[in-house]
C-alpha positions in Angstrom: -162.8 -75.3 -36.1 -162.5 -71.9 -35.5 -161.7 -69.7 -37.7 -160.5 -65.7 -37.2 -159.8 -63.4 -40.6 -158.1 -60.2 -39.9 -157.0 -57.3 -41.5 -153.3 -56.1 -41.2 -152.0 -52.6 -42.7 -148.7 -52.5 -41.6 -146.7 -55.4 -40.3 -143.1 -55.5 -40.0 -141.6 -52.5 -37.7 -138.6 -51.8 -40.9 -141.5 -50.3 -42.7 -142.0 -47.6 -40.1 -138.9 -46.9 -39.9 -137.8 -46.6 -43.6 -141.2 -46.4 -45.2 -142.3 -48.5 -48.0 -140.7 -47.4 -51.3 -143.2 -49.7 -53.6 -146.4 -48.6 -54.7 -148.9 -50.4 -52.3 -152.1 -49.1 -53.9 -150.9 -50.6 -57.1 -150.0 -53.8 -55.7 -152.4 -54.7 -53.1 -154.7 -54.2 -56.4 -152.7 -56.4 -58.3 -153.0 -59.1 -55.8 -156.9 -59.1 -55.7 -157.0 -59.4 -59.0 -154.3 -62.1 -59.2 -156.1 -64.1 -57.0 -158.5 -65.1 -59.7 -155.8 -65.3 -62.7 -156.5 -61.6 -63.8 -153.1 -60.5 -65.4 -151.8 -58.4 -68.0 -150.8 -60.6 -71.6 -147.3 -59.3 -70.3 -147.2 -62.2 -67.7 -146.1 -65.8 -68.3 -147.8 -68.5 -66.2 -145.8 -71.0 -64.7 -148.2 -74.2 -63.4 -146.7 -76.7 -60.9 -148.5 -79.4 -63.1 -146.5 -78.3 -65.6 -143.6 -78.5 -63.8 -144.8 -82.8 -62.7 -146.7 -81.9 -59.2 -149.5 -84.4 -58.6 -152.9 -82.9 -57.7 -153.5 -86.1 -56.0 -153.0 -85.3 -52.0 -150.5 -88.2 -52.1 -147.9 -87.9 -54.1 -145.3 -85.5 -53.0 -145.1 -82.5 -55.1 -141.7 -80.8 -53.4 -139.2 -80.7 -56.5 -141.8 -79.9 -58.6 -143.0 -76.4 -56.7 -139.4 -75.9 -56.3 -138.8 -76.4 -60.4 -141.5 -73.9 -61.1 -140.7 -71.2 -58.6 -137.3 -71.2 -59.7 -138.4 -70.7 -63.3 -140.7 -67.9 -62.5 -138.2 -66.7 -60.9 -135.5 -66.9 -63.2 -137.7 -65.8 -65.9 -136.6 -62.3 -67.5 -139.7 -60.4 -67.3 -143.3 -60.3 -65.4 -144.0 -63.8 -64.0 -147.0 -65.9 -61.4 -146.5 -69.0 -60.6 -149.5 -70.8 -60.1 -150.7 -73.7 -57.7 -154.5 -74.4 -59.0 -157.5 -76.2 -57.4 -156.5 -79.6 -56.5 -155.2 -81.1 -53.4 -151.2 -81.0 -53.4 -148.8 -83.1 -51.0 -145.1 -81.2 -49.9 -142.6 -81.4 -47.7 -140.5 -78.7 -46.5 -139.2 -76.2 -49.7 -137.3 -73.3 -49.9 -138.3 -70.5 -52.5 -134.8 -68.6 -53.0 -134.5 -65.7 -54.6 -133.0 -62.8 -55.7 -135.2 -63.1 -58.7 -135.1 -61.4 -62.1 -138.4 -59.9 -62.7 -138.9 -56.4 -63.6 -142.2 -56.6 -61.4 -143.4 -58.3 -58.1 -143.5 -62.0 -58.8 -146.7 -63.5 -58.2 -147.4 -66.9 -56.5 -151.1 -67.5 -56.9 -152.8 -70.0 -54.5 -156.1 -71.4 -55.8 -155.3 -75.4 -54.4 -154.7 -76.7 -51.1 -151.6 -77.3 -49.8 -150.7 -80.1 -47.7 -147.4 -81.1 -45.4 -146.0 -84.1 -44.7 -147.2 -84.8 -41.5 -144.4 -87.0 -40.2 -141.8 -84.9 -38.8 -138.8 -87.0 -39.7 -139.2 -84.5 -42.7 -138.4 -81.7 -40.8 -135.6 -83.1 -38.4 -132.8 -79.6 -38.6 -129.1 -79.5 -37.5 -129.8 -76.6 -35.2 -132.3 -76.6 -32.1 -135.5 -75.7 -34.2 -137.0 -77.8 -36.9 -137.1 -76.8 -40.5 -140.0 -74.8 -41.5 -142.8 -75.8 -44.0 -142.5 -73.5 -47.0 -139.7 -70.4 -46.8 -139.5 -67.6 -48.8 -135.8 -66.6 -48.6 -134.4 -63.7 -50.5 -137.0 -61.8 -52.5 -137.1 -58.4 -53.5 -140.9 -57.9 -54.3 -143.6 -60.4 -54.1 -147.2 -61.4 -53.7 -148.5 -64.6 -52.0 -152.4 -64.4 -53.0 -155.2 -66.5 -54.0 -158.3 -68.3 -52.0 -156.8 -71.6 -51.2 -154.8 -72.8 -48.1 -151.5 -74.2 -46.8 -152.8 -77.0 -44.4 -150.3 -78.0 -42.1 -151.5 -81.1 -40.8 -150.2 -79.7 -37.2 -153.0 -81.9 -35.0 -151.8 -84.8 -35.4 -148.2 -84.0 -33.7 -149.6 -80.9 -31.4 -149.5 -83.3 -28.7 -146.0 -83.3 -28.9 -145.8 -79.6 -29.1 -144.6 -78.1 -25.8 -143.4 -74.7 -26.4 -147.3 -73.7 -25.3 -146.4 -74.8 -21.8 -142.7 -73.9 -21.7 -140.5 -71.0 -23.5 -137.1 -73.7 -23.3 -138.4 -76.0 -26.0 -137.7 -77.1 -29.9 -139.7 -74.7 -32.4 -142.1 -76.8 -34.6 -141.7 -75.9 -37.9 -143.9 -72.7 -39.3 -146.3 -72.8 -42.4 -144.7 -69.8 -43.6 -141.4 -68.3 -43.1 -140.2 -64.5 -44.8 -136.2 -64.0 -44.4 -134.7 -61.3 -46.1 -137.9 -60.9 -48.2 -138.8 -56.9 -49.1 -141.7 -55.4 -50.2 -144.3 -58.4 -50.3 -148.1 -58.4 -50.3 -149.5 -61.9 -48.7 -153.0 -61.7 -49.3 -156.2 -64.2 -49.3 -154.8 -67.3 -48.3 -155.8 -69.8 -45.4 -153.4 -71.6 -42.8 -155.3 -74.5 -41.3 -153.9 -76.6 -38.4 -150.0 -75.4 -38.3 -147.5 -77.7 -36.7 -145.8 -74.2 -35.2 -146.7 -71.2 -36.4 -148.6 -69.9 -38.7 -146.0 -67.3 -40.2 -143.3 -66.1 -39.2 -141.3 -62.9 -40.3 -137.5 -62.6 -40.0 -135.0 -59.5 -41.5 -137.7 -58.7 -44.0 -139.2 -55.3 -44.8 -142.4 -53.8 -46.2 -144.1 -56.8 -45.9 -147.8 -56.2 -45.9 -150.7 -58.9 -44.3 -154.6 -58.7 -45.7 -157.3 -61.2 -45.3 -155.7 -63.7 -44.1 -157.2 -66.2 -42.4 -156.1 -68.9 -39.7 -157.3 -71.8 -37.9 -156.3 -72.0 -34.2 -153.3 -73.7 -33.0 -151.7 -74.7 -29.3 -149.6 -71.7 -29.9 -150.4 -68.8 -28.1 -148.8 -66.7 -30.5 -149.6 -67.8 -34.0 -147.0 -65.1 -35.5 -143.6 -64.2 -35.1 -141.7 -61.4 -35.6 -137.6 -62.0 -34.6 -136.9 -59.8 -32.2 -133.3 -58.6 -34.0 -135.9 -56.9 -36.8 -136.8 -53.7 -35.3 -136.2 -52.6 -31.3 -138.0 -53.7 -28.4 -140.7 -51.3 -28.0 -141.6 -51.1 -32.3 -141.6 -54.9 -32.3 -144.2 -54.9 -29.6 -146.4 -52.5 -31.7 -145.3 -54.8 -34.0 -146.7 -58.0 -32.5 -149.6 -55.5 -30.8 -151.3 -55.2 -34.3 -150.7 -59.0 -35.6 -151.9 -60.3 -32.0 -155.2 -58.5 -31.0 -156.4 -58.1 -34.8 -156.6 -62.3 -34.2 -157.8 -61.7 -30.9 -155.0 -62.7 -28.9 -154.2 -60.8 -25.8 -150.9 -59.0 -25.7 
């Protein structure tokens, strides 16, 4: 399996545009260090096994990452919710903000993450599918740590056939970002996406480093929506995601 890291400085076209009104210095640091579990005593932990998720790679965990983002996020001061070493088992889930810390809340990924691979569980009302795990909402976060979000994509690739057709149904991403603003993702690992690997839609100042990706049938393993930004900064945009994975334009 191949596998292509990449460095990203600048993503989303908004930030050009309006600039990015966070300090990044501070929390690009704050996401190395996170990675390992290095916070201040003014953070509050919030496990998923705390919260009832299995570290099994059977039993699904969905409700139980839901339960524990929402009480990080919820929480009334600096928060990380952590996913630790273990295998964990989830269908699609929505992370929802706004949330009500005073900092960026931390998700720290140290586990592997794994989808249910039948896609009954992603069935939508629209013409797409559902995606995997969306981030929806959030004013300020980081999405770091060394472990991945396996999507268990090979087994229903065969299905797939927006590689050899733009008129088809979108397979559901790993990631989605919607109305998410100022946000570091850093560290992690997608493996084997049924769609994409991320996709980015009405966010801002979202920053990508050291991320790295397995390949996929997609050609494009990112997506920016095209309403974010106009034509020619999205295809700067897309220009920097693309060729730093090696993609031609």
């Amino acid at each position: 399996m191949m596998v292509v890291a990449f460095v990203i400085v600048m993503v989303m076209c908004l930030t050009l545009i309006h600039g990015c009104h966070c300090n990044a210095a501070a929390a690009l640091h704050t996401a190395r260090v996170a990675s390992n579990g290095i916070v201040g005593p003014d953070f509050k932990a919030f496990n998923v096994l705390e919260h009832g998720a299995k570290a099994d790679g059977r039993t699904d965990s969905s409700i139980n990452f839901i339960r524990t983002f929402e009480a990080a996020c919820n929480f009334h001061g600096n928060a990380m919710m952590v996913i630790p070493d273990g295998v964990f088992l989830i269908g699609p889930v929505l992370f929802s903000g706004p949330c009500f810390n005073p900092s960026l809340l931390i998700v720290q990924v140290n586990g592997i993450v794994k989808a249910q691979s039948n896609m009954a569980y992603y069935r939508g009302d629209g013409e797409d599918d559902i995606d995997w795990i969306t981030f929806q909402a959030i004013d300020g976060l980081i999405l770091t740590g060394r472990g991945a979000f396996h999507g268990q994509g090979s087994a229903v690739w065969r299905f797939n056939e927006c590689a050899r057709k733009s008129n088809c149904i979108r397979f559901p991403a790993t990631l989605k970002f919607i109305k998410v603003t100022n946000a570091i993702i850093r560290g992690i690992k997608s493996i084997d996406p049924k769609g994409f690997h991320i996709m980015i839609s009405m966010s801002q100042n979202l920053r990508i480093f050291e991320v790295s990706t397995s390949s996929s049938p997609i050609r494009n393993d990112f997506r920016i929506r095209s309403h974010d930004c106009n034509h020619g900064l999205r295809h700067a945009c897309q220009r920097n995601i693309y060729q730093s994975l090696g993609h031609p334009c």
